[in-house]
C-alpha positions as CSV (number, residue, x, y, z in Angstrom):
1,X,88.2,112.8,64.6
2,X,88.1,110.2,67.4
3,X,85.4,110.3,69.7
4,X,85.8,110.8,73.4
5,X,83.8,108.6,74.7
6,X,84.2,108.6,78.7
7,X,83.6,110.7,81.0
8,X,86.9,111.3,83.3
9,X,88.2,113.9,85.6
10,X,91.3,116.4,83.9
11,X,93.3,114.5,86.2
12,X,92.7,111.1,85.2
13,X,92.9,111.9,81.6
14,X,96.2,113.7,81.6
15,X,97.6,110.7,83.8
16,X,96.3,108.1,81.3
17,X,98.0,110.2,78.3
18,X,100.9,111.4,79.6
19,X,102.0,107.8,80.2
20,X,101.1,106.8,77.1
21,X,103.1,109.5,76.0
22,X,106.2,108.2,78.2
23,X,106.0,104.5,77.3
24,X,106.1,105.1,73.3
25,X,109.4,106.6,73.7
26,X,107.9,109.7,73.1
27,X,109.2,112.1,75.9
28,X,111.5,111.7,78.6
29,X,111.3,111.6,82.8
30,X,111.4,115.2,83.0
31,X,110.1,116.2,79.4
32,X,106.8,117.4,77.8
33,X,103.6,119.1,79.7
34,X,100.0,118.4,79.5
35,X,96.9,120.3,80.0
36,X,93.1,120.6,80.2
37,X,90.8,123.4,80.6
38,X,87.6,123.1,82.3
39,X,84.1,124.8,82.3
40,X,85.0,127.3,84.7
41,X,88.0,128.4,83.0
42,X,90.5,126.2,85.2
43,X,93.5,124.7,83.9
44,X,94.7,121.5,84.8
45,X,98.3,120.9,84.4
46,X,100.9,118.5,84.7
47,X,103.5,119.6,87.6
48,X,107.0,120.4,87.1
49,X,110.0,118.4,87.6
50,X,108.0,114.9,88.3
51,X,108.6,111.9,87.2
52,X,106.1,111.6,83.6
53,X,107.0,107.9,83.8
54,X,105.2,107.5,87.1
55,X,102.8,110.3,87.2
56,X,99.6,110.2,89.7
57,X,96.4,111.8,89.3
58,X,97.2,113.5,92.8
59,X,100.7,115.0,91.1
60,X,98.3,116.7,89.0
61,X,98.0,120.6,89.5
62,X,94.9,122.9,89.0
63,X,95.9,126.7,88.4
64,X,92.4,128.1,89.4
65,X,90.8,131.4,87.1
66,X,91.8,134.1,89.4
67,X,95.4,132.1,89.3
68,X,95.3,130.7,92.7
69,X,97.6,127.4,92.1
70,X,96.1,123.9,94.4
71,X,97.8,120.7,94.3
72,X,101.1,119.6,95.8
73,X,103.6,120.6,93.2
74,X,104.7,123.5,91.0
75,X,102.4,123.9,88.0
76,X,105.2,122.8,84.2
77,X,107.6,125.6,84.0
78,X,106.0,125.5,80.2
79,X,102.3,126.8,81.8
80,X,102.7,130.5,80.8
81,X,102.3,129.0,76.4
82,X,99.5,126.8,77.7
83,X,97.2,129.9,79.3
84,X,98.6,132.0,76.1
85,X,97.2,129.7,73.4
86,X,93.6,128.7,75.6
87,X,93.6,132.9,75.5
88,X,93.8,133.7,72.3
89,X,91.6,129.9,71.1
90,X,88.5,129.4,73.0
91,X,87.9,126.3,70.5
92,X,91.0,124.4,72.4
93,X,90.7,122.8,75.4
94,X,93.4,121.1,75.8
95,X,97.4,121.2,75.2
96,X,100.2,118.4,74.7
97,X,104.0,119.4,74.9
98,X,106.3,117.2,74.1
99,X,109.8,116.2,72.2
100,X,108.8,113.4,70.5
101,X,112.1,112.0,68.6
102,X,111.4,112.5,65.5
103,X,109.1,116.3,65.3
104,X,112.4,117.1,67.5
105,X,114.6,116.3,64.1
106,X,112.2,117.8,62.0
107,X,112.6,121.2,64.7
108,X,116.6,121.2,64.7
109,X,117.0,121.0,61.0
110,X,114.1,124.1,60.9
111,X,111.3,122.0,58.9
112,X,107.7,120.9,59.2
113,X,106.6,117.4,58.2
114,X,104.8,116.9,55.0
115,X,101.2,115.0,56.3
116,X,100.4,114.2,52.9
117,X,102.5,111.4,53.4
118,X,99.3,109.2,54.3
119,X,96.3,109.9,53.7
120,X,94.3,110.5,56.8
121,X,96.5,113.1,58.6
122,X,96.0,116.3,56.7
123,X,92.5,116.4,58.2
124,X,94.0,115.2,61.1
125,X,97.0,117.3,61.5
126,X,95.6,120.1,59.4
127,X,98.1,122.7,58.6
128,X,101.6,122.8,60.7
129,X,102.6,126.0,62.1
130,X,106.6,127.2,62.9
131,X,107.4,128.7,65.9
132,X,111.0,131.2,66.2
133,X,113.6,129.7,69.2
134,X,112.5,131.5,72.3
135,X,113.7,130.9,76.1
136,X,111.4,127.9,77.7
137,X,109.5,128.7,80.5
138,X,109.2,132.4,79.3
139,X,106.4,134.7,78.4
140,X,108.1,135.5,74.9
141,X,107.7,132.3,74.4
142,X,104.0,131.8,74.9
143,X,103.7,134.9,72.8
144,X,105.6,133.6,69.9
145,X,103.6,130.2,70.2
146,X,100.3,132.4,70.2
147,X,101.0,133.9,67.5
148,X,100.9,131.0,65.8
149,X,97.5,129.7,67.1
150,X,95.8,132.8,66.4
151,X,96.5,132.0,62.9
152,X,94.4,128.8,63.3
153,X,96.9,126.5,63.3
154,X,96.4,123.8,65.9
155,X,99.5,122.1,65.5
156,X,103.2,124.1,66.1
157,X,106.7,123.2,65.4
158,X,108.7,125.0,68.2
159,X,112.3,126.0,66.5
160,X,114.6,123.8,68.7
161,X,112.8,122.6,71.1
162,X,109.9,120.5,69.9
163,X,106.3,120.2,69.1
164,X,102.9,122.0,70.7
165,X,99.5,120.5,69.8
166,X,95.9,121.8,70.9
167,X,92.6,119.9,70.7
168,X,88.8,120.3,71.5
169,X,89.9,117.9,74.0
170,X,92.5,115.7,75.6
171,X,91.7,112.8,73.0
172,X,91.6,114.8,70.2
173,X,95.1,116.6,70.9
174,X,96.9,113.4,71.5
175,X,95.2,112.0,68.3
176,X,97.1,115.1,66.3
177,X,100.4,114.7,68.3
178,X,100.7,111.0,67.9
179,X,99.1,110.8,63.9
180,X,102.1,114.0,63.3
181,X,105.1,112.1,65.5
182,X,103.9,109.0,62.7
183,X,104.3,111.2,59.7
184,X,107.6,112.6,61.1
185,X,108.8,109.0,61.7
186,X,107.3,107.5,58.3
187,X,109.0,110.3,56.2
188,X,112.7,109.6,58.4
189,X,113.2,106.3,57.7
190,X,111.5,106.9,54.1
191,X,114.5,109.0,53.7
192,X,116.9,106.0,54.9
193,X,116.1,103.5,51.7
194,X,114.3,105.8,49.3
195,X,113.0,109.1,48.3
196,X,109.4,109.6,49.9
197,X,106.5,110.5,48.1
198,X,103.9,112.6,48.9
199,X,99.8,112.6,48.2
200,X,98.6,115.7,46.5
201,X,95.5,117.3,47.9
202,X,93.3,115.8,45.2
203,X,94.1,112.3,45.8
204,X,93.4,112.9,49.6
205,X,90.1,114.8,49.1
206,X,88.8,111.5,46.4
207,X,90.1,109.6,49.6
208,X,88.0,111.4,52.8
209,X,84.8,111.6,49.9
210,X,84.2,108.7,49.3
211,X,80.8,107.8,49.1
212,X,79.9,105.7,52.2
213,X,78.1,103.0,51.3
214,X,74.8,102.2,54.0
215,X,75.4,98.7,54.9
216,X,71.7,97.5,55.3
217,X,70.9,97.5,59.5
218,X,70.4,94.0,61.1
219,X,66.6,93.8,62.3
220,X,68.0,91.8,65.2
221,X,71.3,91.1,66.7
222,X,72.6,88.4,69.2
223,X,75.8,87.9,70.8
224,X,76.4,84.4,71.2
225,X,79.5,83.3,73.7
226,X,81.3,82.6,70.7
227,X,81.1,86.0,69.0
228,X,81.7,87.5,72.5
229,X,85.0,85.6,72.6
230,X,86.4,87.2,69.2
231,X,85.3,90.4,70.4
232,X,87.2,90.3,73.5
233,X,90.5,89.5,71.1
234,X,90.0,91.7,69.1
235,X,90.2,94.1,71.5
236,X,92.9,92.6,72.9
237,X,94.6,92.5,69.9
238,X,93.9,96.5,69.0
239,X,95.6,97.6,72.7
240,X,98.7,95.8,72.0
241,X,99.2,97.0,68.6
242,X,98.8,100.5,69.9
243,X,101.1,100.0,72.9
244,X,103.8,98.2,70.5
245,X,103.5,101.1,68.3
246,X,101.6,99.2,64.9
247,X,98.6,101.3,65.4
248,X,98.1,104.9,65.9
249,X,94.3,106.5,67.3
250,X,93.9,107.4,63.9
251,X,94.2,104.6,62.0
252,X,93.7,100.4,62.2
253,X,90.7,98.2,61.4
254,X,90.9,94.5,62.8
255,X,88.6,92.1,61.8
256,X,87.9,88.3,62.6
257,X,85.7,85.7,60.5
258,X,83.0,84.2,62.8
259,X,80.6,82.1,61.0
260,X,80.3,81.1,57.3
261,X,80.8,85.2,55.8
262,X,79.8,87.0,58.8
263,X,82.4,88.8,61.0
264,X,83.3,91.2,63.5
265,X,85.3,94.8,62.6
266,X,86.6,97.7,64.3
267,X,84.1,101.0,64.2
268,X,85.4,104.2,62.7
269,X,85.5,107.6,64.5
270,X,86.6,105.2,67.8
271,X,90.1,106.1,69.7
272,X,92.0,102.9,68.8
273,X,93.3,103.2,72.5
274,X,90.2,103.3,73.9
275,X,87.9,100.8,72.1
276,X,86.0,97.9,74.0
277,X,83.7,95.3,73.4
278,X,81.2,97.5,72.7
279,X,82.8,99.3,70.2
280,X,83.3,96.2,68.0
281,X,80.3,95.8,65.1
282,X,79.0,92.9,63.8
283,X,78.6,91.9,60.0
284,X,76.1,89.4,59.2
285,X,74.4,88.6,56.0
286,X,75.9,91.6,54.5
287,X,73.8,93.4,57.3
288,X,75.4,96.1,60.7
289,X,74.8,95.7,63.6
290,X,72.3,98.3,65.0
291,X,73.7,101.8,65.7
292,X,76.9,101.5,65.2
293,X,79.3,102.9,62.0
294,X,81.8,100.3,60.8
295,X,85.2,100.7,59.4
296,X,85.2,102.0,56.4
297,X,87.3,99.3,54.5
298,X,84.4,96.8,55.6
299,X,83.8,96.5,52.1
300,X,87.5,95.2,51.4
301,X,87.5,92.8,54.6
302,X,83.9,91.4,53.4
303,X,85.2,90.4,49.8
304,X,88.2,89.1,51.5
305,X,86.7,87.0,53.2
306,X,84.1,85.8,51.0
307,X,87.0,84.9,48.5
308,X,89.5,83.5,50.8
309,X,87.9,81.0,52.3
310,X,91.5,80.2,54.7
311,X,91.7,83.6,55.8
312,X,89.8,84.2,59.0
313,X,91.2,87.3,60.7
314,X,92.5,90.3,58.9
315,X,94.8,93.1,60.4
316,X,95.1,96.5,58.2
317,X,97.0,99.3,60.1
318,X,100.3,101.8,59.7
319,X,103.5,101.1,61.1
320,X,106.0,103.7,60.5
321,X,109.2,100.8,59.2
322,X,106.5,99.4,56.8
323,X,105.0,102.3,55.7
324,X,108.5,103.7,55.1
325,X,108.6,101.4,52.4
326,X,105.1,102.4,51.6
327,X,105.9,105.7,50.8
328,X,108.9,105.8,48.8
329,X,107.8,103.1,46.1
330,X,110.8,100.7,47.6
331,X,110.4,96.9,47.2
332,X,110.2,95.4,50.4
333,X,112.7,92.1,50.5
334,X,111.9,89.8,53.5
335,X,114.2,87.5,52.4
336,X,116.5,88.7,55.6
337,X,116.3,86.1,58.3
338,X,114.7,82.3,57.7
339,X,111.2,83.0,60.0
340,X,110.7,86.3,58.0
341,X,110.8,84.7,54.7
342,X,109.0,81.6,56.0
343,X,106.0,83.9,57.2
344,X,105.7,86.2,54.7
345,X,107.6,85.3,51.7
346,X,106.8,88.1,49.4
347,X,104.7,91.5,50.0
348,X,104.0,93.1,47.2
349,X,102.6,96.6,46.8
350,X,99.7,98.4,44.9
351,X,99.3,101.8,43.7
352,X,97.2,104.9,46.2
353,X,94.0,104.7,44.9
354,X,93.2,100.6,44.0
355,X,91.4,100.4,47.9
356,X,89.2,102.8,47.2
357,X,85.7,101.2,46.5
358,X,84.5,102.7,43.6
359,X,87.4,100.8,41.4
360,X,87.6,97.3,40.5
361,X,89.4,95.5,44.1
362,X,90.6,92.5,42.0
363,X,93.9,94.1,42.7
364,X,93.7,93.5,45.9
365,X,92.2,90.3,45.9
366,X,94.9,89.1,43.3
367,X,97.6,90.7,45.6
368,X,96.0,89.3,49.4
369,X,98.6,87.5,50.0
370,X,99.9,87.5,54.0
371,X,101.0,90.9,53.6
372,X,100.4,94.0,51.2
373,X,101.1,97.6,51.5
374,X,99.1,99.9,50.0
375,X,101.3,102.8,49.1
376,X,100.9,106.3,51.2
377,X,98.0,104.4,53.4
378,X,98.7,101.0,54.8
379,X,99.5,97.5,55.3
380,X,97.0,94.6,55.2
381,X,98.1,91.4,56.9
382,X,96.0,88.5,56.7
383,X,95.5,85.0,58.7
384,X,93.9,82.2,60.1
385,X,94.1,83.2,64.0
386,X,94.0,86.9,64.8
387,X,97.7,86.2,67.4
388,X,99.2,84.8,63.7
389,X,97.7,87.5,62.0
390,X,99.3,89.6,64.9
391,X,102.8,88.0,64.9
392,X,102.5,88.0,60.7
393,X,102.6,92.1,61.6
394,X,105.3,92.1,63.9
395,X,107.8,89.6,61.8
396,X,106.7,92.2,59.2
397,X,107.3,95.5,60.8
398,X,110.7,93.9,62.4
399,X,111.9,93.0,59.1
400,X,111.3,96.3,57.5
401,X,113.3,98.0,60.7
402,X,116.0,95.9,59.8
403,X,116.4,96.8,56.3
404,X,116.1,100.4,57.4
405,X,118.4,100.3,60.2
406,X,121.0,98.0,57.8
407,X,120.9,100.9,55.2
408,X,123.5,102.9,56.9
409,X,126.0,100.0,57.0
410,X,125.9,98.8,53.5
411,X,123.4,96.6,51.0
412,X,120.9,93.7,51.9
413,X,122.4,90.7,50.9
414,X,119.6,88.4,51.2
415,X,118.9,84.7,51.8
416,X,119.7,83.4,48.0
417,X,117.4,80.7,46.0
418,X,118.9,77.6,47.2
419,X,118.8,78.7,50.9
420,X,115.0,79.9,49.9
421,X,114.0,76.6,48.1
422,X,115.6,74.7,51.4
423,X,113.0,76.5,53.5
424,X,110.8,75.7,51.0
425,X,111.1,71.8,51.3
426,X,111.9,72.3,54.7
427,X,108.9,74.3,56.3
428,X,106.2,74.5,53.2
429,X,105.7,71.2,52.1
């Protein structure tokens, strides 16, 4: 799991992640509730019928242990599941309620997403539970729902209504609730061009056991103006993907070529989100930087890198239209619009299993061209500067929505070989 790594008030976190929440599409104006429980047993909440989309840290409501409510509003109508599942788990300490899009589908249709569709969110998620249609707002519904968490579950599909998620705090919770809403989303358009395929427990458990591999500690480090530069971007570059929905907390190493071999990545066990300058970890000589725990696919960026020498900046993440492709075994053809084939060309795919260290990467290094999915994990995109590296994801990601979206209306026809060969002579020359 992610690690918190600030200190903040209940009322600042829930603000921070309920508009998160809101600007990824992923609840409405007056949908979804949020809560934290503190030391002393009181439960911040967010209040009922306000705005999510412009949500305060005053708005915020504390319903005190003896049930004495402060703030200016009504506690969510949705309060009486919150104190029902803190009740019956003293392990979760905070609560997200929401009808994300696409867990809503999953709810109306009576059916929980499969998370061995990638490879990280069965630990993640863990196991999904159901909960029967009650009335909102009502205790039988926070009876129904604690049920369910008593059983350990720490994820809930609620029949008709949406999803409930608990955490051992507010980063972990939205970490489960946006890693499931991707898995929901992944496996919907999956279902649009292919038939999805799913990890078995096996391949995920050779996946999270890898041996880690102790990269050798730096004796010291510097931080040039230069290096601080890439870091900054980087950083810069991991907050946008996030907001623009190419990278969830869970998942996404970014990487940028600094001198010669040596380079900045991404840590692991960081919020995506909430990573700084800090966070970033540099490689040099084959050596980490002191006290921090690099991605774990530093491995794959290093030999990149060291047999590339045009590559300079590396983005490997999930994005649910790409990785709907990813899953289902389904050629990608970018041939759709001119940029998209002039960026990209061709992205080929490779089998679960070849990006694991312990086989032979010349797969990957055979396949590294702009783009590659790795099937049921993730996309690598490589470039010279990181903002090409970025756009390379986004002509990507756009170009795999359209081929989704364009599935209901009929077949691809694609740009043929003698409009290809013209953007050939035209732009490659």
């Amino acid at each position: 799991m992610s690690k918190n790594k600030k200190l903040e008030h209940p009322r600042d976190q829930i603000t921070t992640i309920i508009s998160r929440i809101y600007k990824r599409g992923m609840t409405t104006t007056s949908g979804g509730n949020i809560s934290i429980i503190d030391d002393d047993g009181h439960i911040w909440v967010t209040p009922s019928a306000v705005d999510k989309g412009s949500l305060r840290p005053s708005d915020i409501v504390c319903v005190k242990k003896d049930g004495t409510i402060v703030g200016k509003h009504k506690p969510s109508s949705e309060f009486p599941f919150h104190k029902a599942i803190y009740e019956c788990r003293p392990d979760i300490k905070s609560v997200i309620h929401a009808h994300p899009p696409a867990l809503v589908s999953f709810s109306i249709v009576r059916k929980i997403p499969n998370t061995n569709v990638i490879s990280q969110a069965k630990h993640i998620c863990g196991p999904i539970g159901y909960a029967k249609y009650e009335l909102p707002g009502s205790s039988t519904l926070g009876d129904v729902i604690a049920e369910e968490f008593k059983k350990g579950y720490k994820a809930v599909i609620m029949e008709n209504h949406g999803t409930v998620l608990g955490g051992s705090d507010l980063t972990d919770a939205f970490e489960r609730f946006e890693t499931l809403e991707f898995c929901a989303r992944t496996i919907l358009y999956g279902t649009q061009i292919g038939t999805p395929n799913y990890l078995s427990d096996e391949q995920i458990d050779t996946f999270e056991a890898q041996v880690k591999q102790t990269i050798p500690v730096q004796d010291n480090t510097t931080h040039p103006s230069d290096e601080v530069e890439k870091r900054l971007e980087i950083c810069k570059i991991v907050q946008r993907s996030c907001q623009q929905g190419l990278m969830i907390s869970s998942y996404g190493t970014v990487s940028m070529r600094w001198k010669g071999n040596d380079f900045l990545i991404t840590p692991t066990d960081v919020n995506r989100w909430d990573m700084d300058m800090e966070d970033i970890v540099q490689i040099k000589d084959g050596k980490r930087e002191p006290g921090k725990n690099p991605s774990r696919a530093t491995w794959l960026h290093q030999e990149i890198y060291k047999r590339n020498p045009k590559i300079n900046s590396i983005i490997m993440t999930q994005s649910p239209y790409l990785m709907a492709f990813g899953i289902t075994k389904t050629y990608l053809n970018v041939r759709t619009i001119p940029e998209s084939w002039i960026f990209l060309q061709d992205i080929p795919a490779i089998e679960y299993g070849s990006h694991f260290k312990a086989n032979n990467n010349s797969i990957i290094m055979e396949n590294c061209s702009t783009a590659l999915i790795v099937e049921n994990d993730s996309v690598i995109i490589t470039g010279d500067k990181l903002l090409q590296t970025f756009d390379y994801l986004e002509v990507a990601e756009f170009s795999a929505k359209s081929i989704v979206l364009g599935a209901s209306l009929g077949n691809m026809v694609p740009i043929d070989d003698n409009q290809v060969e013209d953007l050939r002579k035209k732009f490659l020359s």
